[in-house]
PATITOR-845694 format. One record per residue (C-alpha): y negated, z, x. Coordinates in steps of 0.25 Angstrom, whole numbers, padded with zeros to 4 digits, always signed. Layout:
REM residues N
YZX ...
This chain:
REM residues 806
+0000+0000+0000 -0013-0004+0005 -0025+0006+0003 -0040+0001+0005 -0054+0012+0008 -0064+0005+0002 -0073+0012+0012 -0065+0005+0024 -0064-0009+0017 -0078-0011+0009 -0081-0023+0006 -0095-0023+0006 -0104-0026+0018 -0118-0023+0014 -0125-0025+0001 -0139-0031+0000 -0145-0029-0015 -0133-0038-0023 -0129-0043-0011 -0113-0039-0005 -0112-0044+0009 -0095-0041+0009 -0087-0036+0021 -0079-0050+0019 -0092-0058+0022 -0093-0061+0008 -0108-0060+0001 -0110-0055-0014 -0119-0055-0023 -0118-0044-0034 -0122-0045-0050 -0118-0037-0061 -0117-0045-0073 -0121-0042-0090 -0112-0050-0097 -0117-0051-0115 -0109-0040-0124 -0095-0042-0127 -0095-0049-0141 -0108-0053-0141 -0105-0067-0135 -0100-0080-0143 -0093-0094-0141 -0105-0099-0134 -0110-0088-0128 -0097-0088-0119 -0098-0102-0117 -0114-0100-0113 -0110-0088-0103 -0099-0098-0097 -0110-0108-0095 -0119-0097-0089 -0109-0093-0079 -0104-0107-0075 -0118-0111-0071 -0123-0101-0063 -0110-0101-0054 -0108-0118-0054 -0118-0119-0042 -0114-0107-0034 -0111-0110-0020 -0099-0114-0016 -0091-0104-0011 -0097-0093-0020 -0085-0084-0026 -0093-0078-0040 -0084-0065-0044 -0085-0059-0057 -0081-0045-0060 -0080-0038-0072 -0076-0024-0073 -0070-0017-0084 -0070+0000-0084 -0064+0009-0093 -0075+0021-0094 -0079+0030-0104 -0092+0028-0112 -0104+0036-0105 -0113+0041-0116 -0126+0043-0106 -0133+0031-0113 -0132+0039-0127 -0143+0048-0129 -0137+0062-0135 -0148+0070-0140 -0146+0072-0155 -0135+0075-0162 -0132+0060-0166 -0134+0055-0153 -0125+0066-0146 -0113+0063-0157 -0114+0048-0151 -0114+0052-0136 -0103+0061-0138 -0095+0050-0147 -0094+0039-0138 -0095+0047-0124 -0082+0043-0115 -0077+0032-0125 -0069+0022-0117 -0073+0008-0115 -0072-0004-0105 -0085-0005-0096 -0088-0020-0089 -0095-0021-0078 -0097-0037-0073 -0102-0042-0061 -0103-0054-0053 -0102-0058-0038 -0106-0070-0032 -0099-0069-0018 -0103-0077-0004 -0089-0079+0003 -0090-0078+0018 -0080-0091+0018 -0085-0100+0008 -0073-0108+0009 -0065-0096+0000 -0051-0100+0005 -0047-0084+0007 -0032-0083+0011 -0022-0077+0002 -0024-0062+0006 -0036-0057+0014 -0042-0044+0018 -0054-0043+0009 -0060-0032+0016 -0059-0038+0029 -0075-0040+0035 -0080-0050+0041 -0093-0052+0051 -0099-0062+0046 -0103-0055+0034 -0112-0046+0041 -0120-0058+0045 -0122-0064+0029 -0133-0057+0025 -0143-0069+0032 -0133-0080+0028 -0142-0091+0022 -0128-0094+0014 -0129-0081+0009 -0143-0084+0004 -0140-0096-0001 -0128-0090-0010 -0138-0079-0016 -0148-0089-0020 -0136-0096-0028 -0132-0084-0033 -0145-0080-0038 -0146-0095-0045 -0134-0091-0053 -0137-0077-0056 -0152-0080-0060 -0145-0092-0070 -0136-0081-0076 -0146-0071-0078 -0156-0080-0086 -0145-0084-0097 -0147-0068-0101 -0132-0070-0105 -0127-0064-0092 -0135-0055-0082 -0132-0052-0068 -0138-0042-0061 -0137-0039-0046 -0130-0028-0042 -0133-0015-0034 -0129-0012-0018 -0123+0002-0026 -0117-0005-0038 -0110-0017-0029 -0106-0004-0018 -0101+0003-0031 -0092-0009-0039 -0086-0010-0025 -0083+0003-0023 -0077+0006-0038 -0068-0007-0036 -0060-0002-0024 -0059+0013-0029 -0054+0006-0040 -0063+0012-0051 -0060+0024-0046 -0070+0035-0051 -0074+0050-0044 -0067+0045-0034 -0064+0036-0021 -0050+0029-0016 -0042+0018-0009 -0036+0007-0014 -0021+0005-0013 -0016-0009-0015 +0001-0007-0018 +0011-0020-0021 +0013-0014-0035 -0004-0009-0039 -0017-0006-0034 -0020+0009-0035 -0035+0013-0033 -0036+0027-0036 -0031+0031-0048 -0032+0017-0051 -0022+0005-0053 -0026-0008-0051 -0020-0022-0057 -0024-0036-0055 -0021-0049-0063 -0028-0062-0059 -0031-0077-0063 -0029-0081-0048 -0025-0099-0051 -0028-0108-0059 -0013-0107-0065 -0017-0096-0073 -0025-0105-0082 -0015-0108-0095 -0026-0115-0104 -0041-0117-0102 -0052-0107-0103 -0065-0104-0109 -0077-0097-0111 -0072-0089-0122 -0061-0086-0133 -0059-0082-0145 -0061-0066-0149 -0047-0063-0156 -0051-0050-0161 -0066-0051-0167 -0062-0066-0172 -0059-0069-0186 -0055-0082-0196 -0069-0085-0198 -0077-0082-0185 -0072-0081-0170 -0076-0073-0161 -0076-0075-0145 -0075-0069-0131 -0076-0072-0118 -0063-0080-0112 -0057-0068-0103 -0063-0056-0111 -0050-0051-0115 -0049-0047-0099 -0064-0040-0101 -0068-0030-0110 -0056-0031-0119 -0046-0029-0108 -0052-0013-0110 -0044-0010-0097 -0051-0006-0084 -0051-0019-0077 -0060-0031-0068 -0060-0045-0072 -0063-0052-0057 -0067-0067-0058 -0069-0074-0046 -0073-0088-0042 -0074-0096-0031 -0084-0106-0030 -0079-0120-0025 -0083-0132-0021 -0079-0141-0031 -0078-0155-0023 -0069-0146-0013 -0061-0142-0025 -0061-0157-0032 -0053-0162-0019 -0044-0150-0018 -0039-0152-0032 -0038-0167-0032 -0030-0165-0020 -0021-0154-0028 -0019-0164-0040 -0015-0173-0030 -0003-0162-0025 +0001-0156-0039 +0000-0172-0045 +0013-0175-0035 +0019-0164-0036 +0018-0160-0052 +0032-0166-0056 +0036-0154-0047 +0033-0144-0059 +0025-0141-0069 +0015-0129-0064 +0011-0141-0055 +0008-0150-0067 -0001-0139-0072 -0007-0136-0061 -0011-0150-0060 -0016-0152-0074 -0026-0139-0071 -0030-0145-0058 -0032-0158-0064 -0040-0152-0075 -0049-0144-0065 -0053-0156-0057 -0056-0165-0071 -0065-0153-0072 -0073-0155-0060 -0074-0172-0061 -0079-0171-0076 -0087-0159-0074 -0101-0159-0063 -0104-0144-0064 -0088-0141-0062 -0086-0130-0050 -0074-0127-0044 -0070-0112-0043 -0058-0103-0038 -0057-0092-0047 -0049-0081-0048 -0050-0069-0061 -0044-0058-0059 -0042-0043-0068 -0039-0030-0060 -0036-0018-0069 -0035-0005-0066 -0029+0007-0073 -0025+0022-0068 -0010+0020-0072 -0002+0010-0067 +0006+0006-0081 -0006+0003-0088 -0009-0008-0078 +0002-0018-0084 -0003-0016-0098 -0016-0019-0093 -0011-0032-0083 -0003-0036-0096 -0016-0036-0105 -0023-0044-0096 -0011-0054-0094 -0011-0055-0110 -0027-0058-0109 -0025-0069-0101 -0013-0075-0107 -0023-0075-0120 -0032-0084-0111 -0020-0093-0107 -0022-0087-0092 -0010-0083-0084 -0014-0073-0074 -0008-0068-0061 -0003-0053-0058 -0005-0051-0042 +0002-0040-0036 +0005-0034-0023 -0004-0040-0013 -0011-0049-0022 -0015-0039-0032 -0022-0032-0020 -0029-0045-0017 -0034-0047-0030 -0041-0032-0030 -0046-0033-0016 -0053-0047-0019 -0061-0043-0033 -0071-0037-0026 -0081-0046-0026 -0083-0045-0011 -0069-0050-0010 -0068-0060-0021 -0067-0072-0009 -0055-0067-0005 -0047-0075-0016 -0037-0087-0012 -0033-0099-0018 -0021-0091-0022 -0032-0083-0030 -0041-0093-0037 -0039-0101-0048 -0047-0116-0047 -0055-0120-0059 -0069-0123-0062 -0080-0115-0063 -0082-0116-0080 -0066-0114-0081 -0068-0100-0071 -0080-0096-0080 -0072-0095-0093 -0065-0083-0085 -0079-0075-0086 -0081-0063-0095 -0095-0064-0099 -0096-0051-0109 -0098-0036-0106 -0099-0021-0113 -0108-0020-0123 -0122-0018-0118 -0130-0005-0120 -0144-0007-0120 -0154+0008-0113 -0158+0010-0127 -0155+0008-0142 -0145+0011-0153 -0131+0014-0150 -0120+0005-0157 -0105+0005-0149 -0101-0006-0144 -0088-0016-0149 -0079-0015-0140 -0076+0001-0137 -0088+0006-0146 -0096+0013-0138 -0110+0015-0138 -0119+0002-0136 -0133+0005-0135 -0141-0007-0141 -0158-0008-0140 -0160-0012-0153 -0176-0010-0152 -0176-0019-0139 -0192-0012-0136 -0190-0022-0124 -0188-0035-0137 -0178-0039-0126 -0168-0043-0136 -0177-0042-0149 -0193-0045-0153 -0191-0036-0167 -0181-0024-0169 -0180-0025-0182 -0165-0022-0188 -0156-0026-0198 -0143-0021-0204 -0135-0030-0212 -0122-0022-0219 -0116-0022-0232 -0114-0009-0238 -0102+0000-0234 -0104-0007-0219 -0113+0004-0214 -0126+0000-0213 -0132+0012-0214 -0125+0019-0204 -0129+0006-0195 -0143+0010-0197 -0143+0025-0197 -0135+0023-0181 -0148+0013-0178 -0158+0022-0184 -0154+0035-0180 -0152+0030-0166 -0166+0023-0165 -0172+0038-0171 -0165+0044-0161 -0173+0036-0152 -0186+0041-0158 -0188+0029-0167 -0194+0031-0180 -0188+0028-0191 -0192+0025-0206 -0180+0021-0216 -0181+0016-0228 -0169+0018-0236 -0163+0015-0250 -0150+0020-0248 -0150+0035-0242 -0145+0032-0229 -0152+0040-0218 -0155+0053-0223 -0144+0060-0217 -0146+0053-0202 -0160+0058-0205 -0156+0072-0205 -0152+0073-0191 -0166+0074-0188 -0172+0085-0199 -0185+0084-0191 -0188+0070-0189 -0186+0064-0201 -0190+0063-0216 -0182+0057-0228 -0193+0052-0240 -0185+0050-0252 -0190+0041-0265 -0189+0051-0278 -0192+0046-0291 -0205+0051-0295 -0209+0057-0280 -0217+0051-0269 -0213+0048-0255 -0226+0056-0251 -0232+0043-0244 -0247+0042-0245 -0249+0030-0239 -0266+0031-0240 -0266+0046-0235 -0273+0046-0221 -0279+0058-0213 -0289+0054-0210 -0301+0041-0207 -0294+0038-0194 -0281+0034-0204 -0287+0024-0211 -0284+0013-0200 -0285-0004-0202 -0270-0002-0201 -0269+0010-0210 -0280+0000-0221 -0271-0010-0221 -0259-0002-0222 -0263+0002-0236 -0270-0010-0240 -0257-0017-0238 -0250-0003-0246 -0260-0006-0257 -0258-0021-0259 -0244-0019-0259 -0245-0009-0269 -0254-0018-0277 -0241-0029-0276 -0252-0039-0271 -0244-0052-0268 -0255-0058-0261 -0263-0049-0253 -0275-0057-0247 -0282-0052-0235 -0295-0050-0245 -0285-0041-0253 -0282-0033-0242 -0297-0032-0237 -0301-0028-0251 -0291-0018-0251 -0294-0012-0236 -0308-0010-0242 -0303-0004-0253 -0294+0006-0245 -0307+0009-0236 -0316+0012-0247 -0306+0022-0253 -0305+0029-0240 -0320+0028-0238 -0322+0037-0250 -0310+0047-0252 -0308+0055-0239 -0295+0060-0242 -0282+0063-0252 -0279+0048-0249 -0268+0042-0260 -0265+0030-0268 -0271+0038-0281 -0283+0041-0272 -0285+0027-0270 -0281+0023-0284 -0293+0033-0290 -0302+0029-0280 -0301+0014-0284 -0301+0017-0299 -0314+0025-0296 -0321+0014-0291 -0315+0003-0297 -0328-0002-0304 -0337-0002-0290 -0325-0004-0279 -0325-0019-0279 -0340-0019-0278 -0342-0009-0267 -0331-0014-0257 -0335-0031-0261 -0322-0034-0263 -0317-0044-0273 -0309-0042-0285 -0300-0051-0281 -0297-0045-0270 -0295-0031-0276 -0293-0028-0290 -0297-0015-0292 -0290-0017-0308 -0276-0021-0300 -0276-0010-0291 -0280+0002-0299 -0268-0005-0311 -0257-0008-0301 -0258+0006-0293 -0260+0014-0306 -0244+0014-0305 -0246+0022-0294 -0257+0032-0298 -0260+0043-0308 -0245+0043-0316 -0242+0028-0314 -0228+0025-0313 -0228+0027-0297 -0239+0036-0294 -0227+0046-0289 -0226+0038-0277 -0239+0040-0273 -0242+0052-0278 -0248+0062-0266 -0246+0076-0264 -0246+0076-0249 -0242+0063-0241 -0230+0065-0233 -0235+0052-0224 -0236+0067-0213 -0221+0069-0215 -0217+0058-0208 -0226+0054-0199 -0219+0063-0189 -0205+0060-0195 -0196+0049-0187 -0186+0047-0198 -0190+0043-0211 -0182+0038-0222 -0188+0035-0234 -0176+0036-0246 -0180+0025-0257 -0165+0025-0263 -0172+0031-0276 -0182+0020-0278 -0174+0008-0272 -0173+0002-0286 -0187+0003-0290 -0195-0009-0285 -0208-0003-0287 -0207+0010-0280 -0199+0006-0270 -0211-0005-0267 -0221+0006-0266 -0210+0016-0256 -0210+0005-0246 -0223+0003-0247 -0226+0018-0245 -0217+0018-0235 -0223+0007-0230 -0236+0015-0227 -0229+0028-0222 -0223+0019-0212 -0236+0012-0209 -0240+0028-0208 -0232+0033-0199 -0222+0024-0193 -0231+0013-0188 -0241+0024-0183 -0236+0025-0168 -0232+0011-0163 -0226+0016-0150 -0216+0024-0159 -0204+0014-0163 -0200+0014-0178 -0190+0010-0186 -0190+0006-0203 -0178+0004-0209 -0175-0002-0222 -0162+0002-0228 -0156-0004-0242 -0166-0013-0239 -0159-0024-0248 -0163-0014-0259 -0176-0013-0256 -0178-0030-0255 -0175-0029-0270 -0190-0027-0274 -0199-0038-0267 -0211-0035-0256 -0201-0027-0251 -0195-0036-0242 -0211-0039-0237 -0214-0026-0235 -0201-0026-0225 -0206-0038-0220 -0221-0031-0217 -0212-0020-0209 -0207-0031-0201 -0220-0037-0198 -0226-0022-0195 -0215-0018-0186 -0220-0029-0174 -0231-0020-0172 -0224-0007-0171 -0215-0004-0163 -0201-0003-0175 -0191-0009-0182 -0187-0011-0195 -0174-0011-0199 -0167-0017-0211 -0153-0014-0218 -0145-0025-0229 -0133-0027-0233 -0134-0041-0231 -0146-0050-0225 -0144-0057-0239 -0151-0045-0246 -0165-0050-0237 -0169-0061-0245 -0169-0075-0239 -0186-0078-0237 -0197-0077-0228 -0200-0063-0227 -0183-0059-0224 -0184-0071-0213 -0196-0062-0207 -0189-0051-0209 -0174-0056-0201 -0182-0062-0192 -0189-0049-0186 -0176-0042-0187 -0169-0045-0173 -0159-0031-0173 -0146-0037-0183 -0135-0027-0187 -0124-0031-0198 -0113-0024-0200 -0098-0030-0207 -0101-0038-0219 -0088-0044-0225 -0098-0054-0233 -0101-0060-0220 -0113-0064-0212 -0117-0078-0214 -0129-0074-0221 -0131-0064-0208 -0131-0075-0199 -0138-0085-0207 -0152-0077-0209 -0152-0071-0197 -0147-0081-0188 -0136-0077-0181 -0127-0085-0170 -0112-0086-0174 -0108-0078-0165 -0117-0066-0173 -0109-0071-0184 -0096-0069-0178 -0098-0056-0173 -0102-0051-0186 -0089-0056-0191 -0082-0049-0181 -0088-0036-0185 -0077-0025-0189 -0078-0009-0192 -0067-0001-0189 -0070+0013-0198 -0056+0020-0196 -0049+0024-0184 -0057+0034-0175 -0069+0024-0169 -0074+0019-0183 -0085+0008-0181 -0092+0000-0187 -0098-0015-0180 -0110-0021-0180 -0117-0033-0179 -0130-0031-0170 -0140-0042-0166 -0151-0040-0156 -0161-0052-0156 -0150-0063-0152 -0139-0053-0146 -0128-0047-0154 -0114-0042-0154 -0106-0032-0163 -0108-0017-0160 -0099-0005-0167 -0105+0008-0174 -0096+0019-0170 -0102+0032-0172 -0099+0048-0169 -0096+0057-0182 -0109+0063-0181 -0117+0050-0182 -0107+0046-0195 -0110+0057-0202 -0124+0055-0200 -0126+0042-0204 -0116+0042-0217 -0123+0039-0231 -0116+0042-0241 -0100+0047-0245 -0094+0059-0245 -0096+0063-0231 -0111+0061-0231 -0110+0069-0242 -0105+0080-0234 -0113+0080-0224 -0125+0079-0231 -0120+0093-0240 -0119+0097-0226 -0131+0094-0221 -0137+0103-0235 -0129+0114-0228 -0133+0113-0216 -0148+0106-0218 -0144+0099-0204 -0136+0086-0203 -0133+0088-0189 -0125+0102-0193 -0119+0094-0206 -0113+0081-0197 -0108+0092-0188 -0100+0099-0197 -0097+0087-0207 -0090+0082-0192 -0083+0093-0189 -0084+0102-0200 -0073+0115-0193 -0081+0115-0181 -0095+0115-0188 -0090+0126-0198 -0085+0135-0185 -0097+0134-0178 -0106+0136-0190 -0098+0151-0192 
């Protein structure tokens, strides 16, 4: 058994920046590269990446060996990221702490050989050094090489698809390190190379390879079908060798390595080999497929200008701390590549020694003939994984990712408008899907955050989440025959009565008035109006102040402020607001015994609770409009504050008309404040289709659908989604038994989208349920207790809560 320090046999020289100047003579380049989200890519997108890759590499050097090497580690999530500070916060940091999934790591070398003729022998010391390498660093083909490099990297990185980022002297001195102690952690070891395994630590290694061009059954491509999210009706796709990536979900690298050649060298060596396996192919028949490949390979070339020869070689080293477990694992791998019609090669002994040694990247020239495949360049490519982990962005709301659901941080404000120019949100469910949970997780999060929040609600839904924050928040609630205590003419004082707060009110007023056509001579009138009121009562400011002031001086008001009737109708105003005033129908709505406009101006949480009214068109008009000026009070006030209006039920609320304008003057307010509004339907049918929903969809960039059995043609259709968004809102599917229940959902940034899971704590469950039995439980606890924390506690764990309660 051979054994190998790596302190005695490094195999780095010096590093200057990215730069590795190897003990071997070899020069390399270092990058890190950020691949697109698993499931986030279609059909073209695979073929568009393909394309990307193959023309940054096809005028490489001659000679240059590109390595590409993605590692896969199993590791226990590391809750850091997740703030824990309240008790919701702390529930979801303590869920999801430790939960197993497969990290990848990718990166990419672009290695200098010291013998550009790359014609290693069978088996040689790849640690051995070599003097010239000492003298490389002034090498003018050594400047030549990085200037190429840089060409193809600077290519890359503009297609925003893929990014590669140069790497670190400590990173490149680390990822060396960790590959020969063998992933090894808290501790340092040897290698020992046996006939039968490599044993690294407590660590067994395996290798299985694509070493010839033999190995190829059938053709390949950029990607494949996605048996397990496609269906009848739509198909889903992945990336050709992904079943060797993320989904292998063992701790493995997938090494890809090719060799650069000159492909008018290459042309003359394989006309010279169909010459040889032409006379001897009666002699058996891997000869005559041999031929037919070689055959195939050079028509390749002659049709094909941009054609570039390679050697190539792909290999996967897997590791495990049991030796059994290997074989299940080298057997998995073997039925991935049978899928893909590719029959690989198990090395052992000295080989599979060989094969280990030289997937370091300082090492990757080390390969023979007996090691390479020959193809071109295009063909090589299709072996590519080009998708990664879901990405978590520094801030944002927490969703969990697909494929091991844990938490995905995602910036759905975007303060930097990266990805989006307005923030506004919709939620797209039928009922029963969860909607409301989906916005209570989005909400609360954002609050969290210190974001205001005003919610407009039909339906009930966010009192209880409300109540986890007794201090901060305030529920107003319609009651028939009661005011929402909103006075929307009370100021404290001269310096209130702002241009802004004027037109404010004139535009409250004219509303009121149900003016279709509100001129700007209109709105002047009313202005002077508004400022001749204000002029001549100094205080107890109401609508029935203003509605007795006018009636006072309705004989003299036109004359004294030179306005025309036609412009104010004093007869109009006094007989429409008479509803309002003195006994009329509605006056309970604006009936003043103290203005509760002071409660919330220092309250981040309101929700105003309209169920009550949301069949009467007339006062749910003036509530929105009420709520309107409160908003305008308070809300808007501070513009360096970000705020957040939400509309829930909102299909309810389009029943009665100007209500959809009135959303649409949110939407043209919000530009100049620093907010968002959000929207919640059960289907985007419920907007209607005209001008005003068209400004409305178009202003909303944040999309989240949940599952809809009805289908989403009409989702796609208005809001103009690619087929791919289509498709992986078909492949949504919840999973609500078992002991990880989720939900999935469709989320859509500006243009990027993917499928995201809901999986929450039983803490945050029982906060965000809003209606059945078990919210009824907790609520009668919450009566107990007059705490919603205490109550979720116990209704969680009702023994332990009693016992410590005695």
């Amino acid at each position: 058994m051979q054994k190998i320090n790596l302190n005695t046999y490094h195999p780095i020289l010096d590093i200057q920046n990215h730069t590795v100047f190897a003990t071997n003579g070899n020069v390399v380049l270092c990058y890190r590269t950020e691949l697109p989200e698993v499931y986030s890519l279609s059909e073209s997108d695979f073929d568009e990446l393909h394309g990307l890759w193959f023309q940054a590499f096809k005028s490489l050097p001659t000679g240059t060996v590109v390595h590409k090497q993605d590692i896969y580690q199993k590791l226990g999530y590391d809750a850091k990221v997740l703030t824990h500070t309240t008790f919701l916060e702390k529930a979801t940091h303590d869920h999801f702490k430790g939960r197993e999934y497969l990290d990848h790591q990718s990166y990419l070398f672009f290695i200098l050989p010291l013998d550009k003729t790359l014609n290693a022998s069978k088996y040689i010391n790849p640690f051995k050094k070599t003097e010239k390498g000492l003298h490389r660093k002034l090498d003018m083909q050594v400047a030549g090489f990085m200037t190429s490099v840089n060409d193809a990297v600077s290519y890359l990185n503009h297609s925003r698809k893929i990014q590669l980022t140069p790497l670190t002297p400590n990173t490149i001195i680390g990822l060396t390190e960790v590959y020969f102690n063998g992933f090894n952690k808290g501790f340092d070891t040897d290698i020992l190379l046996g006939k039968k395994h490599i044993e690294i630590g407590d660590h067994f290694f395996d290798a299985i390879t694509v070493n010839n061009e033999g190995c190829f059954g059938g053709p390949v491509q950029s990607g494949k079908t996605n048996e397990k999210f496609t269906s009848d009706d739509f198909t889903f796709h992945q990336g050709f060798i992904d079943g060797l990536g993320l989904n292998l979900d063992e701790n493995h690298i997938v090494n890809h390595i090719l060799y650069l050649d000159d492909k008018h060298i290459w042309r003359k060596r394989l006309d010279k080999k169909i010459e040889e396996l032409a006379k001897s192919s009666n002699f058996g028949t891997q000869n005559k497929v041999v031929l037919k490949k070689i055959q195939h390979i050079v028509d390749q070339i002659n049709q094909d200008d941009s054609a570039r020869i390679i050697r190539g070689h792909l290999n996967i080293i897997f590791w495990h701390t049991e030796l059994e477990p290997l074989k299940r694992i080298a057997t998995r791998i073997n039925a991935e590549f049978k899928e893909l019609d590719i029959v690989p090669y198990y090395p052992k002994g000295e080989e599979r020694k060989h094969y280990f040694l030289n997937s370091c990247p300082c090492h990757a020239t080390h390969f023979s003939n007996e090691d390479l495949y020959v193809t071109d360049l295009k063909h090589a490519l299709c072996l590519y994984i080009n998708n990664t982990n879901y990405k978590s962005d520094a801030q944002g709301i927490i969703f969990n990712d697909r494929q091991y659901n844990i938490p995905v941080i995602k910036d759905v404000w975007d303060a930097q408008k990266k990805r989006i120019k307005a923030r506004n949100f919709a939620i797209f469910a039928p009922t029963g899907e969860g909607k409301s949970f989906l916005a209570n997780n989005i909400l609360r999060q954002y609050f969290e955050q210190q974001v205001r929040l005003v919610i407009i609600d039909l339906g009930g839904s966010y009192a209880k989440f409300a109540k986890l924050y007794p201090d901060t928040h305030i529920v107003l609630r319609y009651e028939q025959g009661k005011n929402l205590g909103i006075n929307p003419f009370y100021i404290s004082g001269e310096g209130d009565l702002t241009p802004e707060r004027l037109e404010d009110l004139t535009v409250f007023l004219l509303e009121l008035l149900a003016e279709t056509v509100t001129t700007k001579a209109r709105q002047v009138a009313m202005k002077k109006v508004l400022l001749y009121y204000y002029g001549h009562v100094r205080e107890g400011h109401s609508l029935v102040s203003l509605y007795r002031f006018i009636d006072s001086h309705k004989d003299t008001l036109i004359q004294e402020l030179q306005i025309r009737e036609a412009h104010f109708s004093v007869y109009d105003f006094l007989h429409i607001l008479s509803e309002y005033v003195d006994g009329g129908l509605y006056s309970f709505l604006f009936h003043v015994d103290e203005d509760q406009t002071y409660k919330i101006e220092d309250k981040r949480l309101i929700v105003f609770e309209l169920d009550e009214v949301k069949d009467n068109k007339e006062i749910l008009s003036v509530m929105l409009k009420l709520i309107k000026s409160a908003i305008q009070r308070t809300i808007w006030r501070n513009r360096s504050e970000r705020g957040i209006i939400l509309f829930d039920e909102f299909a309810k609320q389009l029943k009665f008309p100007n209500v959809l304008e009135s959303v649409e003057f949110y939407y043209q307010a919000i530009r100049k404040q620093n907010g968002a509004i959000g929207i919640v339907l059960q289907s985007i049918n419920q907007l209607p289709e005209n001008s005003t929903s068209v400004s409305i969809l178009e202003n909303t960039q944040v999309i989240y659908s949940l599952r809809n059995e009805k289908g989403y043609d009409e989702l796609q259709k208005r809001l103009n989604l690619s087929s791919h968004d289509l498709n992986q809102l078909k492949s949504i599917r919840n999973n609500l038994i078992g002991e990880r229940k989720y939900t999935e959902i469709f989320i859509k940034i500006g243009k990027e989208s993917n499928i995201f899971r809901l999986e929450v704590p039983p803490e945050v469950y029982a906060a965000y349920l809003t209606d059945g039995t078990e919210n009824e439980v907790i609520m009668a606890l919450y009566n107990e207790y007059d705490s919603m924390e205490q109550a979720i506690r116990t209704f969680i764990n009702p023994k332990k809560q009693k016992h410590e309660n005695n």
